[in-house]
C-alpha positions as CSV (number, residue, x, y, z in Angstrom):
1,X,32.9,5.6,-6.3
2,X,30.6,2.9,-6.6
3,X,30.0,-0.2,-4.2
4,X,28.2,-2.2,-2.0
5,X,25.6,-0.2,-0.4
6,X,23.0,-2.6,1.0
7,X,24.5,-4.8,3.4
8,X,26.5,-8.4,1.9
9,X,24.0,-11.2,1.3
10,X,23.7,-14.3,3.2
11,X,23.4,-16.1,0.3
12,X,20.7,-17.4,-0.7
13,X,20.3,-20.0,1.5
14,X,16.4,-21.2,1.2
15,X,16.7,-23.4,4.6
16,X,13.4,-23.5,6.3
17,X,11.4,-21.6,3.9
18,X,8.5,-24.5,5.0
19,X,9.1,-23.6,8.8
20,X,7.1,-20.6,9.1
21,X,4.2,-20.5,10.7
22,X,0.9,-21.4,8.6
23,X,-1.1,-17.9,9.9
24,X,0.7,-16.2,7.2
25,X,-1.3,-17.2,4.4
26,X,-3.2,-14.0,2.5
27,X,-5.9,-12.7,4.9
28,X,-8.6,-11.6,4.0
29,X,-7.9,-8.1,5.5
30,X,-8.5,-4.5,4.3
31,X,-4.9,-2.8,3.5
32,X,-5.1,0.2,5.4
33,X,-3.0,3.5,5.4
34,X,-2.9,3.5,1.3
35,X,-3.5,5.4,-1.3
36,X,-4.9,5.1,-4.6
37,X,-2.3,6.2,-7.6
38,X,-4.1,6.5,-11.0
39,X,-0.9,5.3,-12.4
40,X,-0.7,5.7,-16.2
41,X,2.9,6.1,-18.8
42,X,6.1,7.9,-17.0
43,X,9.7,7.8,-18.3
44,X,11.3,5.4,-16.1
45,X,15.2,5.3,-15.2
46,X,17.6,7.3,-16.1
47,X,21.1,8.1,-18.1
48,X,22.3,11.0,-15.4
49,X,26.0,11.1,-15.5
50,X,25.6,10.7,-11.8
51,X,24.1,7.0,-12.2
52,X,25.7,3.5,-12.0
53,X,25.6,1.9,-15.6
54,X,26.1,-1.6,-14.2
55,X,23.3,-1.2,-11.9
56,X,20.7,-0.8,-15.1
57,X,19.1,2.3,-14.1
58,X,18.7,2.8,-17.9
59,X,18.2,3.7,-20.7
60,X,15.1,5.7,-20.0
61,X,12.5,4.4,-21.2
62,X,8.3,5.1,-21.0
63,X,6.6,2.4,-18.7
64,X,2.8,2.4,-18.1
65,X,1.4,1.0,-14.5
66,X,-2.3,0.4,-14.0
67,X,-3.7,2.0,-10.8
68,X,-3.1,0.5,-7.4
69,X,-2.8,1.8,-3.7
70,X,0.3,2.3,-1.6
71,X,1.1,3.0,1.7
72,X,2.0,6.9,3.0
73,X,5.3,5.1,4.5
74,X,7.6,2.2,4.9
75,X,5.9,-0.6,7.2
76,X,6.6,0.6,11.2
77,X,8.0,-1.5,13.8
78,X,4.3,-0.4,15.6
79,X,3.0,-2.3,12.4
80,X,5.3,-5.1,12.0
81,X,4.9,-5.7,16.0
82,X,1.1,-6.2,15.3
83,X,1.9,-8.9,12.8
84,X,4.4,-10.8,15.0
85,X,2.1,-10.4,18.0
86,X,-0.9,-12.0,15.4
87,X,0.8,-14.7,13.9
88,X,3.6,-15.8,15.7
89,X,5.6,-15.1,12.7
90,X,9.8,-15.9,13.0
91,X,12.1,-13.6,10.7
92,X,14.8,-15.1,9.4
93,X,17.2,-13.0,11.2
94,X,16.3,-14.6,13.9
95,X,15.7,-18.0,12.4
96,X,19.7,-17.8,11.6
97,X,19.8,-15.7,15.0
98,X,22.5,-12.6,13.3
99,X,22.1,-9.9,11.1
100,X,24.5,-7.2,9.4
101,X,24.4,-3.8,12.0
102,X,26.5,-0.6,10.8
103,X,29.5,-0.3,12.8
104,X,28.8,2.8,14.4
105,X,25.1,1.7,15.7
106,X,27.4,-1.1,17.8
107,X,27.9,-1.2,21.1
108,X,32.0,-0.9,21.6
109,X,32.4,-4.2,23.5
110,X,30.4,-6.3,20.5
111,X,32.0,-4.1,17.7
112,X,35.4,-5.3,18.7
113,X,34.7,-9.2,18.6
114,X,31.9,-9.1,15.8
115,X,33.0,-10.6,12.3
116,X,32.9,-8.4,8.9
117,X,33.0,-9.0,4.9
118,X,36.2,-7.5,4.0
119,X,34.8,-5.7,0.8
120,X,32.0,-4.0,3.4
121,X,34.0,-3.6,6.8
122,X,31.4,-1.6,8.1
123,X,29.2,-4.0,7.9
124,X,29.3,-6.1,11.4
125,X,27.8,-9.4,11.7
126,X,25.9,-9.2,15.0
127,X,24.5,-12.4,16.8
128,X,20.7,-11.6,18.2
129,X,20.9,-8.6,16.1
130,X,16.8,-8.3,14.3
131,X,13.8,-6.3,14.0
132,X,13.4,-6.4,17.4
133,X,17.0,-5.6,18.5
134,X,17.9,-3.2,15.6
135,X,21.8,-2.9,17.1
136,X,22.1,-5.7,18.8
137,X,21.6,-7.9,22.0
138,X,20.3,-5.2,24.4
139,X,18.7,-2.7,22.0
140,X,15.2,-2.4,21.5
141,X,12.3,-0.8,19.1
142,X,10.9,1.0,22.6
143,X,10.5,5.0,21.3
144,X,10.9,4.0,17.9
145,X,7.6,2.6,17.2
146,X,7.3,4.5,14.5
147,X,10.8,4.0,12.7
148,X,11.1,2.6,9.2
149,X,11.3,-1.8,10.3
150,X,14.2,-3.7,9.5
151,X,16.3,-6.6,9.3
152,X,13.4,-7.8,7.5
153,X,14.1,-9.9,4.8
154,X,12.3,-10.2,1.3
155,X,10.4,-13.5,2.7
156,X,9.4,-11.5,5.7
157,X,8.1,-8.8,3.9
158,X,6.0,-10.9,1.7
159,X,4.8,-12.7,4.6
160,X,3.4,-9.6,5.9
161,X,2.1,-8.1,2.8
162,X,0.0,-11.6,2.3
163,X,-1.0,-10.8,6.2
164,X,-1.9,-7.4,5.5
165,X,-4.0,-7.8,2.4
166,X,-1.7,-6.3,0.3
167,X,2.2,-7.3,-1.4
168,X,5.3,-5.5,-2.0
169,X,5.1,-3.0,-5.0
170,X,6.8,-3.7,-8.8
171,X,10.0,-2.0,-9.3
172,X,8.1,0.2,-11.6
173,X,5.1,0.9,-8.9
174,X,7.4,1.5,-7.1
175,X,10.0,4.3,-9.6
176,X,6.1,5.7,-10.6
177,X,5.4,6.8,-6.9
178,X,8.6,7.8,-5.9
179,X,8.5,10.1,-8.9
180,X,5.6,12.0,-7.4
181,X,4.2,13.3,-11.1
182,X,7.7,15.2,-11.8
183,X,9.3,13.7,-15.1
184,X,13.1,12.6,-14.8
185,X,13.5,14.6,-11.6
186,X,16.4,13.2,-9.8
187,X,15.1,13.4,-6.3
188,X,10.9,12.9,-5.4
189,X,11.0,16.7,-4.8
190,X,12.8,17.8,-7.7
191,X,16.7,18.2,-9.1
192,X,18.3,20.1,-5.9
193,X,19.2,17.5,-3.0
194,X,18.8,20.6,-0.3
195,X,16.5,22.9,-1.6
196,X,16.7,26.7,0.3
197,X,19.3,24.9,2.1
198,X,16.4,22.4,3.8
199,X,17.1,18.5,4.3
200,X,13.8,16.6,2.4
201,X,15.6,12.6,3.1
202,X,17.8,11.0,5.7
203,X,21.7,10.3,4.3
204,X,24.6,10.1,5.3
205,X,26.3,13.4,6.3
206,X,29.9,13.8,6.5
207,X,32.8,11.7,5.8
208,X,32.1,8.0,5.0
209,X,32.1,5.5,7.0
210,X,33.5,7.5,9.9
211,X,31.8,10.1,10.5
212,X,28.4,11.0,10.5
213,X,27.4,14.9,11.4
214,X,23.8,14.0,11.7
215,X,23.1,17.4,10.0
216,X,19.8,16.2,8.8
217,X,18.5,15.7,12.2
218,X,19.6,11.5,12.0
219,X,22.1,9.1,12.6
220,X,20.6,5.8,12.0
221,X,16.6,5.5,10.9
222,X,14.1,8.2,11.2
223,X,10.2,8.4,11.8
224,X,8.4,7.1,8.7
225,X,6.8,10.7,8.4
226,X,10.3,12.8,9.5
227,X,10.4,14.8,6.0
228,X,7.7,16.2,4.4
229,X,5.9,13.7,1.8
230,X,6.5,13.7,-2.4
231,X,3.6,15.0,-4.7
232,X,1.2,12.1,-4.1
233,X,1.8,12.3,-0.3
234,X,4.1,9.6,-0.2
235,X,6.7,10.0,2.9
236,X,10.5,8.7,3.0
237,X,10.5,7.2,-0.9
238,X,14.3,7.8,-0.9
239,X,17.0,7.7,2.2
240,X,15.8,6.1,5.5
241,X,15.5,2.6,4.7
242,X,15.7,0.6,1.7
243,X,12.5,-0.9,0.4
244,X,12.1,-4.5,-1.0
245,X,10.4,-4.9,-4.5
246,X,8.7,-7.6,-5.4
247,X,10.8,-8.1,-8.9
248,X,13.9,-10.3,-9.7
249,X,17.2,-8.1,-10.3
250,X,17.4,-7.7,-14.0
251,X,19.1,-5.2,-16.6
252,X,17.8,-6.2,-19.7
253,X,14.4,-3.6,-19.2
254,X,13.6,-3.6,-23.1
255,X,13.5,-7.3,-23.9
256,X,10.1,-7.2,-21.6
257,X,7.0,-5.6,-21.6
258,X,6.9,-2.2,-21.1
259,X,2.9,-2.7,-19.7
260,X,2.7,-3.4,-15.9
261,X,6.3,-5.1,-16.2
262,X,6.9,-7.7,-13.4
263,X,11.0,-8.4,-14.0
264,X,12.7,-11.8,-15.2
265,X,10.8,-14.5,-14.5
266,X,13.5,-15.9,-12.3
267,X,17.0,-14.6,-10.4
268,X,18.8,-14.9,-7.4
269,X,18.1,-11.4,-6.2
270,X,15.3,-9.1,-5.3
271,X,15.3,-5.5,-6.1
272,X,15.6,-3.2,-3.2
273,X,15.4,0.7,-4.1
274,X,15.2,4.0,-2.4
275,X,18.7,3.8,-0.7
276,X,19.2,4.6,3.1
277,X,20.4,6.3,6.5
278,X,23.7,5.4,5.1
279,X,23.7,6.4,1.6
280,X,26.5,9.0,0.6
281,X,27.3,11.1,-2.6
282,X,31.4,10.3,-2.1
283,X,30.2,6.2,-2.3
284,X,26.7,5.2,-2.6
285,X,24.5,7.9,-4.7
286,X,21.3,5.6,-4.8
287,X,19.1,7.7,-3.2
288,X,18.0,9.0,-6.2
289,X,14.6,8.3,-7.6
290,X,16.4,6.3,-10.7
291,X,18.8,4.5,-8.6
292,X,18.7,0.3,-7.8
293,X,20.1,-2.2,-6.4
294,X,19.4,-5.7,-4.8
295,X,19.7,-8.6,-2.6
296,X,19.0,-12.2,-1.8
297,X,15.5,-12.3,-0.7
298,X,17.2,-14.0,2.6
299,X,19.3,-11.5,3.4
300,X,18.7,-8.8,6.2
301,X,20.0,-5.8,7.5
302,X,19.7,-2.8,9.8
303,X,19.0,-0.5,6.8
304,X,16.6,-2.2,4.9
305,X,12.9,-2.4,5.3
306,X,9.6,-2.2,2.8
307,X,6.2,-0.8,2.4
308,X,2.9,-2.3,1.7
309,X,1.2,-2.2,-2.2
310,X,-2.3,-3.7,-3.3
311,X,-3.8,-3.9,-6.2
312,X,-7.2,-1.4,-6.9
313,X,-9.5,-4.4,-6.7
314,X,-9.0,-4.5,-2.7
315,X,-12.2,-2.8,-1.0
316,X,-12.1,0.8,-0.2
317,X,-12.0,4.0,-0.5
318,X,-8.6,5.0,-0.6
319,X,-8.1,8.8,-1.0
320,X,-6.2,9.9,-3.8
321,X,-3.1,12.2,-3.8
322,X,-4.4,15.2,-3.4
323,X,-6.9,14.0,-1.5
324,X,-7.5,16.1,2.1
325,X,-6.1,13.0,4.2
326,X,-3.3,12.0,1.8
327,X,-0.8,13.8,3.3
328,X,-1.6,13.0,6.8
């Protein structure tokens, strides 16, 4: 079965994009935590039987990236704090003051008077719900510092890449690292989901959307670094959180370049890849390396967050992969 698995959209709605505050213009910062991928050609996507056709994870085809850096992990809410507390910086969840929250995260008293799509009941939408409230009025990021941040929208997460010295990755950066040097590979550790019977990413585990065992040590986000990192030391590139691209949705891979290719030139959603906490082989299988999807680049939700590119040219040095502080 195949569905929604990225919370509904808000819709687009570009309202007070020229509201934020001015101190996110690029800084002139050094990117820090990265590291530098030599890039060169990979097979990208995939025509596994276990993929979504309609999602254009294929056909497989050989893409070439130029180097650039990284980040180990998805952005932290210690990290995205830092930026707030710089800038002054409004998300748009709380600029339009709700956000989507999986059922089971919600308290019982707002889960019973909190609105929901009906294609994606699980999905509540919670007033005060954002980065810093992850579940809700009442919740906050204190002990989870280090969790994956969301309820960040594709604007906020450029915002802070332009902060940071950095920007979000190409969809193709992005399928190169998760790859971690294995070719067509459906996971960033290889073909078996739970290799010698260990857990290497943080899904859903149990019966969907009821019941969650929490077998992999997780019910909702995990530590950036919970699972040990793909082979270019890259932590978390599928489950946890989804991560914001910086490409338009498209499916038409072969009628653009296959150099460095950047996505349509226009669209009315972003790609987000990697899938999430909530991810599920009976529903939503895109927490494979290959696997896509999208949203509108105002839209937030509790399972969707990002991590910080650059391009080579940004002072250094950056280790490499097998470098002996890559995998720290």
């Amino acid at each position: 079965m195949s569905g929604p698995c990225c919370a509904p959209g808000r819709g687009g709605d570009e309202d007070g994009r020229d509201r934020r505050p001015a101190a996110v213009a690029a800084a002139s910062r050094r990117p820090s935590g990265l590291i530098r991928l030599d890039g060169g050609s990979f097979r990208m996507g995939t025509e596994d039987g276990e993929g979504f056709p309609a999602d254009g994870e294929g056909p497989i085809r050989t893409v070439t990236v130029r180097p650039f850096l990284l980040a180990r992990t998805a952005v932290t809410n210690a990290q995205f704090a830092a930026f707030v507390k710089t800038t002054g910086y409004v998300t748009d969840a709380e600029r339009f003051d709700w956000s989507y929250v999986f059922h089971l995260l919600v308290a019982p008293d707002l889960r019973r008077r909190a609105p929901s799509p009906s294609e994606t009941p699980w999905w509540l939408v919670i007033e005060g719900a954002s980065w810093q409230a992850p579940r809700g009025p009442g919740s906050t990021i204190n002990g989870r510092q280090e969790h994956p941040v969301v309820h960040v929208s594709w604007r906020d997460a450029t915002a802070y890449c332009a902060w940071a010295g950095g920007r979000l990755p190409t969809e193709a950066e992005w399928e190169y690292a998760a790859r971690g040097g294995l070719d067509q590979a459906r996971y960033p550790w290889g073909d078996e989901l739970t290799p010698r019977g260990q857990h290497r990413c943080n899904i859903w585990q149990g019966r969907f959307p009821t019941h969650n065992t929490g077998a992999d040590g997780h019910l909702g986000t995990a530590p950036v670094k919970s699972y040990r990192p793909n082979g270019y030391g890259l932590h978390n590139m599928v489950g946890n959180a989804w991560e914001w691209c910086a490409d338009w949705f498209g499916t038409d891979h072969l009628s653009r370049p296959l150099e460095d290719p950047r996505g349509p030139g226009t669209g009315t959603s972003r790609v987000i890849r990697g899938g999430s906490y909530l991810c599920h082989d009976s529903y939503c299988n895109r927490y494979r390396v290959a696997a896509r999807s999208s949203n509108t680049p105002d839209s937030s939700s509790g399972n969707t967050g990002f991590r910080l590119a650059a391009d080579l040219s940004s002072p250094g040095p950056y280790p490499r992969p097998n470098g002996p502080d890559a995998r720290g």
